[in-house]
C-alpha positions in Angstrom: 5.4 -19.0 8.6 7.2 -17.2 5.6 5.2 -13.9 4.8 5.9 -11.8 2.1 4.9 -8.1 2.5 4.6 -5.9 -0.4 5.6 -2.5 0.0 5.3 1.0 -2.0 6.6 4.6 -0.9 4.8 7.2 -1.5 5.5 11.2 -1.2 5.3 12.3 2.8 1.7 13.2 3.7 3.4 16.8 3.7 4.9 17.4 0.5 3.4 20.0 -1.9 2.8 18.5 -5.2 3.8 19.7 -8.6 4.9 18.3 -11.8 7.2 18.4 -15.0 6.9 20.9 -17.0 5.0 18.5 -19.5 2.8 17.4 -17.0 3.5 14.1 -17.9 5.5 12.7 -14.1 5.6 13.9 -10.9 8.2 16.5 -10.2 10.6 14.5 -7.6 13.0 17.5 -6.4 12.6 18.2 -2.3 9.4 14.9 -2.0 10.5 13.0 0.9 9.6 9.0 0.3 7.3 7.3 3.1 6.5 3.5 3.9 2.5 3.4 2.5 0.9 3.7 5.8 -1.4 0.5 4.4 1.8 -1.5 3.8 3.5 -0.3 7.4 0.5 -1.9 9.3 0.8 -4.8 7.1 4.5 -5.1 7.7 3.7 -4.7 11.4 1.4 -7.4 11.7 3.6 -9.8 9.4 5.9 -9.3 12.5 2.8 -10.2 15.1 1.7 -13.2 13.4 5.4 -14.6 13.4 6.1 -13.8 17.1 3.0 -15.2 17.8 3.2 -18.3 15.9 7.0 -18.9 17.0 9.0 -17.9 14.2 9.5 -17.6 10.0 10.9 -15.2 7.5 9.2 -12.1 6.6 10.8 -10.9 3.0 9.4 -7.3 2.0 9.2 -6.9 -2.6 9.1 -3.2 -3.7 8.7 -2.9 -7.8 10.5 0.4 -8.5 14.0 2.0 -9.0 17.3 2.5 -6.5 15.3 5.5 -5.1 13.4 3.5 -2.7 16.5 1.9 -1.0 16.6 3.6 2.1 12.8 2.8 2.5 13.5 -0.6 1.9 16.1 -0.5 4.7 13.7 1.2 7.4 10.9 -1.9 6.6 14.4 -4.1 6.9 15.1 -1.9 10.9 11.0 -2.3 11.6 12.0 -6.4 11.5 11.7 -7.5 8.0 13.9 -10.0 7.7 15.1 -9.2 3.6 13.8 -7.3 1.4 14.0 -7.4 -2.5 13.4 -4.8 -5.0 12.4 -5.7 -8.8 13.8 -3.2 -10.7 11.4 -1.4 -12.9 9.5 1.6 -12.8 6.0 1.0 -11.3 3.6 2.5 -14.3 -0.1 0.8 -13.7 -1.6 -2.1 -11.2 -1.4 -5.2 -13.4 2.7 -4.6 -14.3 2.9 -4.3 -10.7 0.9 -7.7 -10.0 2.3 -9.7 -12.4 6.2 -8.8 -11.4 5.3 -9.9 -7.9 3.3 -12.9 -8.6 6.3 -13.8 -10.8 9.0 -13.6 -7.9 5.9 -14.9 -5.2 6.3 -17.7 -8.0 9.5 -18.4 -7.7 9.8 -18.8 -4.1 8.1 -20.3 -1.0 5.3 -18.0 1.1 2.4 -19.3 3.1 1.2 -15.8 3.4 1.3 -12.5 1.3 0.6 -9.3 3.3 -0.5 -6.4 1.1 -1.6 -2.5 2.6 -5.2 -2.3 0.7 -4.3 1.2 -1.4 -1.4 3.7 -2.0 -1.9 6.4 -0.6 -0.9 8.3 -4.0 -2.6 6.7 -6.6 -5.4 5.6 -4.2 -5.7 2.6 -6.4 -6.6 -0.2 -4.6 -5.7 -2.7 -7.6 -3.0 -4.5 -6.7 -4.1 -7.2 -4.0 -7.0 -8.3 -6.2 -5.0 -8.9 -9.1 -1.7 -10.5 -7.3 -4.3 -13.0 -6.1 -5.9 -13.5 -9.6 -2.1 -14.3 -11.3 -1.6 -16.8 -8.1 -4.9 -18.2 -7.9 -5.1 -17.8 -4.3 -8.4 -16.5 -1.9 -8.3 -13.0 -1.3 -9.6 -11.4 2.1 -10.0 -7.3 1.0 -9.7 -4.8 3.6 -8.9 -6.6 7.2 -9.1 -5.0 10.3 -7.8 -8.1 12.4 -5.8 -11.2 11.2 -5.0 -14.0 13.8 -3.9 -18.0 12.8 -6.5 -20.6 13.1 -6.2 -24.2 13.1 -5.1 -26.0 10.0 -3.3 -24.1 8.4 -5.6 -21.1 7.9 -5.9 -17.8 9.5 -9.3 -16.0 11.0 -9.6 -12.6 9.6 -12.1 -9.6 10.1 -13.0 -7.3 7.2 -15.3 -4.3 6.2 -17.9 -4.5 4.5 -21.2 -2.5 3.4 -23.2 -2.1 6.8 -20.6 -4.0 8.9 -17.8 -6.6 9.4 -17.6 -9.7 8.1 -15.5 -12.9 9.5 -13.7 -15.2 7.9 -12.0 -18.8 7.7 -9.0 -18.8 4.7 -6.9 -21.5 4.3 -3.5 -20.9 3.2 -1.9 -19.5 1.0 -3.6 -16.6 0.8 -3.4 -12.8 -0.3 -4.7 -10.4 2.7 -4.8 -6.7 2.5 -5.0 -4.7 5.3 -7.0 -1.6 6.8 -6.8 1.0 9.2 -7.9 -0.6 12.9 -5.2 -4.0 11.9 -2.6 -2.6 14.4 -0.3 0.2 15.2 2.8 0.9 12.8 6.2 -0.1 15.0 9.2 2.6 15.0 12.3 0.9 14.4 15.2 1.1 17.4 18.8 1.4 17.3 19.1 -2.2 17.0 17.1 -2.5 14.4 18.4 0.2 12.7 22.0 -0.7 13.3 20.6 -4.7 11.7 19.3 -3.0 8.8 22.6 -1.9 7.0 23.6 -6.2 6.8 20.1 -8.0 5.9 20.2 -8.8 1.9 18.5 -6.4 -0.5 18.3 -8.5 -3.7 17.8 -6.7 -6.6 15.8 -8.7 -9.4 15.3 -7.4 -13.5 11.5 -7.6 -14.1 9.9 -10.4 -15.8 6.6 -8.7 -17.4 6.4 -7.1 -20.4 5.8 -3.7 -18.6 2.7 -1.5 -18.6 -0.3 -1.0 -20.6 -1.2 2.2 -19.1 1.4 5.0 -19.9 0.3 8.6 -18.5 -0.8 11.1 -21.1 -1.2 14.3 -18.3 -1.4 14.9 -14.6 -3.1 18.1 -13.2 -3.7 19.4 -9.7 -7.4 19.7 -8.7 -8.6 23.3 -9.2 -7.9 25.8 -6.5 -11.1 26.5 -3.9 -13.1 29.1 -4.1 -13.9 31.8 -1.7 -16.4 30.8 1.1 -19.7 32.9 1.4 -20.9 32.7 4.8 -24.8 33.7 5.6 -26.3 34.3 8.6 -29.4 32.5 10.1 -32.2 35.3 9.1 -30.4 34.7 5.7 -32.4 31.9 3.8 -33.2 33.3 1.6 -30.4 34.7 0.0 -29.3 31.2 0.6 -31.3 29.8 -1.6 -30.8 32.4 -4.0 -27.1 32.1 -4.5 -27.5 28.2 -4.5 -30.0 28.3 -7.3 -28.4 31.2 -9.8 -24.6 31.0 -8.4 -23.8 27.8 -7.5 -26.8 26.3 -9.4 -27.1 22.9 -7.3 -30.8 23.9 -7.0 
């Protein structure tokens, strides 16, 4: 099965965030770059389904600049057999669709693997609209993925109040949750493999964004907590009602 896996970096979990000094991009000196965490499981279990099934290709697409090279190449030591990178900054969801459904397009996949958010922007856009430009069935937010007969796979999603399971024939577009697997660490091997698998770089196809940012700002700082003790309802109530005024 070919599998295509797409793949965004995002600031380490750790990095303290600040900005330009016009506010207007995110200020990149000392941010050390992750694999999504979304996109890791769903590189992971591009691996699974391919071990399982006997073989294929898994390529890895990243729509962004040179700076997410070496991210590329640890997806590329996790397994991946190529990765490509279309070359243009990332600004909004649907630019970032349409370049991939453009390459996906272009080439041959029975299966694309997507992580269901960013952990950045905390969009959650992508997916949906990669599988609007393709016209292919979308399965949102799956905690399990195995092959079925036919030529489809059996997939297990969230839903409101529960889990849902499902029958999609391929090609499909499946994003993937938290529960799907465990992320794999690459080895020496794989490491060592990494530096000679093809990184293709490709110019983008799109006609670019139609969101451009006009300000970011942090979240205001947190205020002091007030603690009150149990014999203390009623000053409780109090400072809900005239301070906090939620009452």
């Amino acid at each position: 099965m070919n599998i295509l896996v797409c793949l965004s970096q995002v600031p380490d979990t750790t990095t303290k965030i600040s900005f330009t000094s016009d506010n207007k991009e995110l200020n990149k000196a000392g941010v050390q770059y992750i694999i999504n965490p979304y996109d890791e499981l769903a590189l992971t279990k591009a691996l699974e389904l391919n071990e399982a099934s006997g073989g294929g290709s898994i390529t890895v697409v990243h729509v962004g600049g040179a700076d997410a090279e070496p991210v590329l190449r640890k997806a590329l030591a996790i397994g991946a057999d190529q990765a490509v990178r279309i070359d243009t900054a990332p600004m909004d969801a649907r630019q970032v669709a349409a370049e991939i459904a453009h390459f996906v397009s272009s080439a041959s996949f029975d299966l694309v693997l997507a992580g269901r958010e960013s952990i950045d922007y905390n969009g959650g856009l992508v997916g949906g609209m990669l599988a609007e430009y393709l016209d292919w069935p979308l399965v949102n937010v799956a905690t399990s993925i195995e092959g079925g007969a036919g030529g489809s796979m059996i997939v297990c999603r969230d839903m409101d109040g529960g889990r849902e399971k499902l029958e999609v024939y391929l090609p499909a577009v499946i994003t993937c949750q938290k529960e799907l697997t465990e992320p794999r660490i690459p080895n020496m091997r794989g490491i060592m493999a990494a530096r000679t698998k093809p990184l293709q770089v490709l110019a983008p196809q799109g006609k670019g964004a139609d969101m451009h940012v006009l300000e970011h700002a942090l979240p205001p700082s947190r205020q002091a907590c007030r603690f009150f003790e149990v014999h203390q309802m009623d000053e409780l109530v109090e400072a809900l009602h005239q301070q906090a005024k939620v009452l």
